[in-house]
N, C-alpha and C positions, 0 to 999 in steps of 0.2 A: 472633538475640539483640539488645534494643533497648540500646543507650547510655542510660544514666541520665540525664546529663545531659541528652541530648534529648530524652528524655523528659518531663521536669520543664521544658523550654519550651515544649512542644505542650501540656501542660494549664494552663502559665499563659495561654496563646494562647487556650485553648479557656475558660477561664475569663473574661478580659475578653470576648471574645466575647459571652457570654453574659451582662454585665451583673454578674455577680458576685465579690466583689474574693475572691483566690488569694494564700492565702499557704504557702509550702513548708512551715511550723514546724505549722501548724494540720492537715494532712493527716490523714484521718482511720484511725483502725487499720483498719477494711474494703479502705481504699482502698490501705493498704499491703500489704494480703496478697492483694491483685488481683497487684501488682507484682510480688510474690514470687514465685505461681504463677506468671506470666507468663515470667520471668525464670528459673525455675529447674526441670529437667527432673521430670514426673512417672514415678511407678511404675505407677500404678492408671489404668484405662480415663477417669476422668473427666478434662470438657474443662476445662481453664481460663479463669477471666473475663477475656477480652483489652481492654485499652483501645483503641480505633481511634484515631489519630492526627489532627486537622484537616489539611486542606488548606489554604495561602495563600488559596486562594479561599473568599472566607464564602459558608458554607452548604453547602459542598460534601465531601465525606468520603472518603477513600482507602483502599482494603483491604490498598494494597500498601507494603512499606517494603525499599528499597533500600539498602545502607549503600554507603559508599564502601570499593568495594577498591585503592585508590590504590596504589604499590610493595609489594603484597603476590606471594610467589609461592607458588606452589599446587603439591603431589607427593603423587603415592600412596603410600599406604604399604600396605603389606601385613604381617597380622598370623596367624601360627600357631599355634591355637589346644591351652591345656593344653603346651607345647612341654617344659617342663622335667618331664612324666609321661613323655614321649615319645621321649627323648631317647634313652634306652637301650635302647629298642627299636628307634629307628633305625638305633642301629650295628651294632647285634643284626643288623638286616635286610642293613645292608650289608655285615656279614662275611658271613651265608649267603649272598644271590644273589649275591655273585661280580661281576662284569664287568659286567649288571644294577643292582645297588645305586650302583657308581661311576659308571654312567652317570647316575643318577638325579641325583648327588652334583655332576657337572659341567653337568647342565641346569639344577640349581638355583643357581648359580655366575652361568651365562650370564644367567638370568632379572635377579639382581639386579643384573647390569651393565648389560643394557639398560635396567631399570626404576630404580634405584635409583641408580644410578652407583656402585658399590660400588665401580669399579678392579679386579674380582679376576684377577691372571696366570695364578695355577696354583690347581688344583685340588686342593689338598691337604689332610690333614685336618686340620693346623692351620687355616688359610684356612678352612676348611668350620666348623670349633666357634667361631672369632671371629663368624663369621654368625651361626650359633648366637643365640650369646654375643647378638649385637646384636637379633636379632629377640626377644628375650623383653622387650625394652624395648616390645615393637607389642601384648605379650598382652592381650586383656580388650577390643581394637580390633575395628570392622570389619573387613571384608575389604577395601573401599573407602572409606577417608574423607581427606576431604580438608582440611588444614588449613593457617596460614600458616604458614613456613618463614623461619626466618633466615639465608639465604644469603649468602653473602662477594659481594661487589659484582664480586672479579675472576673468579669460578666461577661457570654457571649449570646447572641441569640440564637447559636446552638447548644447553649449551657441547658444540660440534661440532669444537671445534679440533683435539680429538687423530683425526680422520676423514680419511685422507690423501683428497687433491682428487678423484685421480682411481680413487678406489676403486669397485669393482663391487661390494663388500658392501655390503648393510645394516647392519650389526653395525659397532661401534667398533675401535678400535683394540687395547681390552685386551679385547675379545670374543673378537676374533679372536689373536688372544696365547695367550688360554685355550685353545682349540681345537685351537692348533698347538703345545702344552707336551703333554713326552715323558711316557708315563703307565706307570707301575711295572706289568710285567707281573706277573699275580696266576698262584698256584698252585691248580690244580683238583684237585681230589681226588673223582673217581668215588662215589659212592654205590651203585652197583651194582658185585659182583664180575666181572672180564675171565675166570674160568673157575672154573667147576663142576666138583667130580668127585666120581661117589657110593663112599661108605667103608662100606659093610656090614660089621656087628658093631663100628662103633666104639664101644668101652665109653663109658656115659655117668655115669662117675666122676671126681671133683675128683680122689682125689691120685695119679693116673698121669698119665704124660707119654709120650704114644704119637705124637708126631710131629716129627721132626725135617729140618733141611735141611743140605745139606753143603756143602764149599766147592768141590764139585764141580759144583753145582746140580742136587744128584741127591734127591729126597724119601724119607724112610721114614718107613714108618706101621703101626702095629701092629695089626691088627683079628685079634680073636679069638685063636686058637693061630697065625696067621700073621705075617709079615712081609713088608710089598710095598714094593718099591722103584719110583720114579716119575720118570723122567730129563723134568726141565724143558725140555731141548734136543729129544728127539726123540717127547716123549710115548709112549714105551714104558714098560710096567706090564711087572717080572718079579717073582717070587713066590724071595725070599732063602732062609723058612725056615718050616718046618711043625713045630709040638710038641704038634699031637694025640695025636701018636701016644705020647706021656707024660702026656696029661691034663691037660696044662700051658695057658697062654693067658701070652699077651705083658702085661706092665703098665709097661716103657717102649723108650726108644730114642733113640740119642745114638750122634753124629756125631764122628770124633774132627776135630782142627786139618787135617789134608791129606783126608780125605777117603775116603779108601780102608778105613780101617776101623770098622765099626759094631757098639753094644753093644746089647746083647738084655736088657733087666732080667725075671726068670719069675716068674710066682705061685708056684711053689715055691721060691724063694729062690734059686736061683742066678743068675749069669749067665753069656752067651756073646758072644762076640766073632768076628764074621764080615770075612773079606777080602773086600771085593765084586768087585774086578780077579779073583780066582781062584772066585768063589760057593762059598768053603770054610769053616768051622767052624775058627780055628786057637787057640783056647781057651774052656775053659771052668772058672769060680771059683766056689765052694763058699763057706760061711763065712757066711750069712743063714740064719734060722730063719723067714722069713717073705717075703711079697712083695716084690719088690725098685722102687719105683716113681719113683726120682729117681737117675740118672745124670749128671756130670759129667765129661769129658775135661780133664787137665792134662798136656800132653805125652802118654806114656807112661804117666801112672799115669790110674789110674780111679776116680773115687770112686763109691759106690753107698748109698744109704739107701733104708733097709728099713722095713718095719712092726714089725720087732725092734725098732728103738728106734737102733738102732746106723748108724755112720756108718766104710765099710770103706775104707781106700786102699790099692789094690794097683797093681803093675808088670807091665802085661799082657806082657812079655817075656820074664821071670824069676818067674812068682806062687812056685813051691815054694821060690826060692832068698832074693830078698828080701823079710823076713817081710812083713806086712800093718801099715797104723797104725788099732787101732781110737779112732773118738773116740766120745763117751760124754756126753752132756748131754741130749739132749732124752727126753724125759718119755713121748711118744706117739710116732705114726710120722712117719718124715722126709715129707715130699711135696714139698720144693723144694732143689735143689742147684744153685750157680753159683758158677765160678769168675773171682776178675777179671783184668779184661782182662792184667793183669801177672804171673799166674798166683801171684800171691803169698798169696794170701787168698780161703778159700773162704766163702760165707754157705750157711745151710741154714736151712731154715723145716722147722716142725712141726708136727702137730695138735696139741699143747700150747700155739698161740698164742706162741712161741720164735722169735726170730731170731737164729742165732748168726754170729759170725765165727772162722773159724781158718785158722791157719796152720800152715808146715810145720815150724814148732821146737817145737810142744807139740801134746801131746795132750790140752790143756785148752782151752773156748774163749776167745777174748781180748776179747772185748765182747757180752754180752749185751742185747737189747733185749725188752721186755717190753710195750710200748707196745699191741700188737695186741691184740684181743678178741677175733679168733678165728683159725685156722687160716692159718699161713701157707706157699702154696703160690709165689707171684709173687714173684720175685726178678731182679732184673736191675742189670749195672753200669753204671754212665758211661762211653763209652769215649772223656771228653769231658773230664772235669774228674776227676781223680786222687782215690779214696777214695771218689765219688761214691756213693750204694747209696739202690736205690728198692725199696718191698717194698710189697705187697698183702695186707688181709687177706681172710676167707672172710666171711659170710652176717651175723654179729652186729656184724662189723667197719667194713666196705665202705670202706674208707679206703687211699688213696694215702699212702705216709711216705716222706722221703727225711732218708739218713742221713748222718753225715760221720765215716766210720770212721777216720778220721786223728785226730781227737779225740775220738771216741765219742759226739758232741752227738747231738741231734736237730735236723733241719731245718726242713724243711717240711711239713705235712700238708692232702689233700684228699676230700674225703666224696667220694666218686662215684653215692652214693646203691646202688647192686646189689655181690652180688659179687665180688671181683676175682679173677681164675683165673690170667691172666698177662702179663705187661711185660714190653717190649724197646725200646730207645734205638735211635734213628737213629744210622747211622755216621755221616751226613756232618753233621746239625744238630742243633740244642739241642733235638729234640723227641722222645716215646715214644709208645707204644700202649698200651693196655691192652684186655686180652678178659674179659668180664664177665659172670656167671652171674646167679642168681636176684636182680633177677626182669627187667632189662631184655635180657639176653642180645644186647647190643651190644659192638660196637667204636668205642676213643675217641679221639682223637689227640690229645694233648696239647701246647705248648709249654712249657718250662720256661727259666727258672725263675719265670714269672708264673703257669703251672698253668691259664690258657683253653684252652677247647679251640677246637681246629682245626676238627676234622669227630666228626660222628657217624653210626656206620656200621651198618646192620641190614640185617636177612635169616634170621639164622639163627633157628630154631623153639623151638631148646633151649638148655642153657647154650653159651657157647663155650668150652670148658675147652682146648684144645691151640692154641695158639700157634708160627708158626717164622717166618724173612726169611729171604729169598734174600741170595745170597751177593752180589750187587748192591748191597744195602741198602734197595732201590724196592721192592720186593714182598712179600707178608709171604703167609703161608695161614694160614688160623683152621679149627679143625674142632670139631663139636659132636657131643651125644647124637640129632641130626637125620638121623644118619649123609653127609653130604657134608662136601666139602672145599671152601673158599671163597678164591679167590686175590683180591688185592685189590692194588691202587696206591694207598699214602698215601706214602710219601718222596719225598723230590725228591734226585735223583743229584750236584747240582752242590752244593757246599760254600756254605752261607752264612753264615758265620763264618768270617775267616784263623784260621791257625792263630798262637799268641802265639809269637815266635819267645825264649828263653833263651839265655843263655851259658853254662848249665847243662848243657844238651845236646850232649853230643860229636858227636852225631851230624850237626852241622846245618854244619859248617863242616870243612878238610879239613888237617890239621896235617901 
C-alpha cells in the first residue's frame, strides 16, 4: 500500500522531469481513479493501472517499493472461521467425547500461549469461552496475516523473562503451569449394556409393570403366566410362580421395602403375595374386576390399580380384618402408582391423561394435574428435594413435567421428542433416567434442574417399557417388547451434592 504523500512527490519528480509543470489541484479525474484502484483492494479478476514510481536516477524506473518498517512489530494471528455457528456444537462435541474433547480443549489453550501469549494457567471452561470470546474479534481473517501491533514498550512477544534459565522445556512458564493443573475427573457412562439377559414372552404392553428390583439385589420379572426370580449376586434364575394352570398371565410385580416379600398383580384381577425366604404363596386379595397392572408397597399396605378404574389399599397382614381404602377418580385404567419417599403421598397416573395425588386422610385426591395429553404411565419421586414429583406422558404427549406438590404449581416441562414409559431419580445426585417408547426406544440421563442431557443410551429393538435400579443406586435394567433384559451403568455412587444440614432435623445432632 503506497503513502499518499509519496506518492504525490514521485509524480511531481516525475513531472519536472519531463519538462512539464505539475500541479496537485489540476490532477486529472483518470488520474485519480488510477490511484484509487491502486490503493484500494479489488473484487473482480481485473488488474489495476499501477503508477511506477521514478527512481532518483533520471531515466531510470523501479518496479520495486519498500516502505519503511521502522519500530513496527509483527504477530500472527489466527482466525476461526464462522466461530459463533460453531460454538455450540463444540461443546456439544466436548460433552460427548469425554476425555477426548478436553484434551482437544487444553491443546488449544497450550497453542495460544505458545503463539499468542494468552497467559492461560488452567484449562477451564471459563478460560476456554474468554478464548472464545477473543478469537471472534480474528473472524473474516486469514489464517496467516500479518499485521503491526501496538505493543507496550515493557512486553514483547519475544519477552522470554518468565522462561526459568535453566529450563529443559521448550514451552513457557504458563505452558507449562497448564500442563501441570489438576484436571476434574469426568464421568463415563457406557454406551453399551455390562449384561444381557433374554426374557421370553415379555409382554410388549405400555400399561404393565413386569419388573422389579429388591433391596435384596434380587430381580423379578414376569413373562407370560410366570414369575422368575434373578439374584444379581449369584446369577441364579429360580421360577417363584406358575398361573397357567388358571389361565392367568402376570401384568405386574413389586418388591416390598426389606425385600422378602413380592406382589403378583393377575390379568384376572387378583393379586398374590409371595415370601421368597420360604417360595410360599402367604396371601391372596380379591376386590379388582380387571387386570391389576400398577403396584405400590407402603410398609404393610399395598396399593394396586386396576383397569377397573379403581385404586385398592389393603393390609397384606390383616386383608379380612382391616377393611380396604377404595379411591376413586380416574376415568380409565390406572398404569402408574408410586409412593413418596415419606410414604405420605401416593401419585397414580392413568389412561385418562390424570395425574393424581393422595394421601392417607382422604379418600378423595388432593391435587389434581391435567397438564398431560396423553396417558400417564412414569411416575417417579425426588428423594432429593421434599414434594419433588416428575411424571411422563404416553405417544401424543412425550413430555417430561415436574411438579411441586407442596404447593400444587407446576414446574418445569421438557419435550423428549418419543414416548416416555418410565423415570427414576438417582439416589445419590440431582439426576434421572427416562425409558422411552415410540418412536426412539432409547434411554436418557437427564440432569436436573437444567434438564441436559447426560447420555443417550440405545440398543433396544422395541419400546423400552419396564424400568428398575439396583438397590446400589449405579445400575438400573430396562426391558423391552425385544424380549431381553439390558443392565446398564449410568449413576455414579459417590454423592455430589452435601447434604443441606437443618436445625429442623432431630435427627442430625444428639440431645
Amino acid at each position: 500500500m503506497f503513502n499518499l504523500e509519496y506518492q504525490k512527490r514521485l509524480l511531481r519528480q516525475q513531472n519536472i522531469s519531463s519538462g512539464s509543470s505539475y500541479q496537485d489541484e489540476n490532477l486529472s479525474s483518470p488520474r485519480r481513479e488510477a490511484f484509487a484502484s491502486a490503493t484500494t483492494p479489488q473484487s473482480s479478476t481485473s488488474f489495476p493501472t499501477m503508477v511506477m514510481p521514478v527512481s532518483p536516477v533520471r531515466g531510470m524506473q523501479s518496479d520495486r517499493f519498500i516502505p519503511a518498517r521502522d519500530r513496527n512489530n509483527w504477530q500472527t494471528k489466527f482466525s476461526m472461521i464462522h466461530e459463533h455457528n460453531r460454538s455450540g456444537q463444540s461443546a456439544k462435541k466436548v460433552r460427548e467425547n469425554g476425555d477426548a474433547g478436553r484434551d482437544g480443549v487444553a491443546y488449544g489453550c497450550l497453542l495460544r500461549n505458545e503463539v499468542l501469549a494468552a497467559n492461560i494457567e488452567d484449562c477451564k471452561d471459563k478460560i476456554y469461552c474468554q478464548e472464545r470470546r477473543l478469537l471472534l474479534s480474528y473472524e473474516g481473517k486469514n489464517l496467516f496475516k500479518f499485521t503491526p501491533q501496538h505493543i507496550s514498550e515493557n512486553k514483547s512477544v519475544d519477552d522470554t523473562s518468565s522462561i526459568p534459565t535453566y529450563s529443559l522445556s521448550p514451552l513457557s512458564a504458563k505452558s507449562q503451569k497448564l500442563l501441570r493443573s489438576p484436571r476434574k475427573a469426568t464421568r463415563k457412562i457406557s454406551r453399551i449394556p455390562f449384561k444381557v439377559l433374554d426374557a421370553p414372552e415379555l409382554q410388549d404392553d405400555f400399561y404393565l409393570n413386569l419388573v422389579d428390583w429388591s433391596s435384596q439385589n434380587v430381580l423379578s420379572v414376569g413373562l407370560g403366566s410366570c414369575v422368575y426370580l434373578w439374584s444379581a449376586c449369584t446369577s441364579q434364575v429360580t421360577r417363584l410362580c406358575d398361573l397357567s394352570g388358571d389361565a392367568n398371565s402376570v401384568t405386574s410385580v413389586a418388591w416390598n421395602e426389606r425385600g422378602n416379600l413380592v406382589a403378583v398383580g393377575t390379568h384376572h384381577g387378583y393379586v398374590q403375595v409371595w415370601d421368597v425366604s420360604m417360595n410360599k404363596q402367604v396371601n391372596k386379595m380379591m376386590g379388582h374386576s380387571a387386570r391389576v397392572g400398577a403396584l405400590a408397597w407402603n410398609s404393610d399396605i399395598l396399593s394396586s390399580g386396576s383397569r377397573d378404574r379403581l385404586i385398592l389399599q389393603r393390609d397384606v397382614r390383616t386383608p379380612s380384618i382391616v377393611p380396604e381404602r377404595k379411591l376413586v377418580g380416574h376415568r380409565q385404567e390406572v398404569c402408574g402408582l408410586k409412593w413418596s419417599p415419606d410414604n405420605t403421598c401416593l401419585a397414580s397416573g392413568g389412561n385418562d391423561n390424570r395425574l393424581y395425588v393422595w394421601n392417607m386422610n382422604s379418600l378423595s385426591p388432593i391435587q389434581t394435574y391435567t397438564e398431560h395429553l396423553a396417558a400417564v404411565k412414569a411416575i417417579a419421586w425426588s428423594p432429593h428435594q421434599h414434594g419433588l414429583l416428575a411424571s411422563g406422558g404416553g405417544t401424543a404427549d412425550r413430555c417430561i413435567r415436574f411438579w411441586n406438590t407442596l404447593t400444587g404449581q407446576a414446574m418445569q416441562c421438557v419435550d423428549t421428542g418419543s414416548q416416555v414409559c418410565n423415570l427414576a431419580w438417582s439416589k445419590h445426585s440431582s439426576e434421572l433416567v427416562s425409558t422411552h417408547g415410540y418412536s426412539q426406544n432409547q434411554i436418557l440421563v437427564w440432569k436436573y434442574p437444567s434438564l441436559t442431557q447426560v447420555a443417550k443410551l440405545t440398543g433396544h429393538s422395541y419400546r423400552v417399557l419396564y424400568l428398575a435400579m439396583a438397590p446400589d443406586g449405579e445400575a438400573i435394567v430396562t426391558g423391552a417388547g425385544d424380549e431381553t433384559l439390558r443392565f446398564w451403568n449410568v449413576f455414579s455412587k459417590a454423592r455430589s451434592q452435601k447434604e443441606n444440614k437443618s436445625v429442623l432435623n432431630l435427627f442430625t445432632s444428639i440431645r
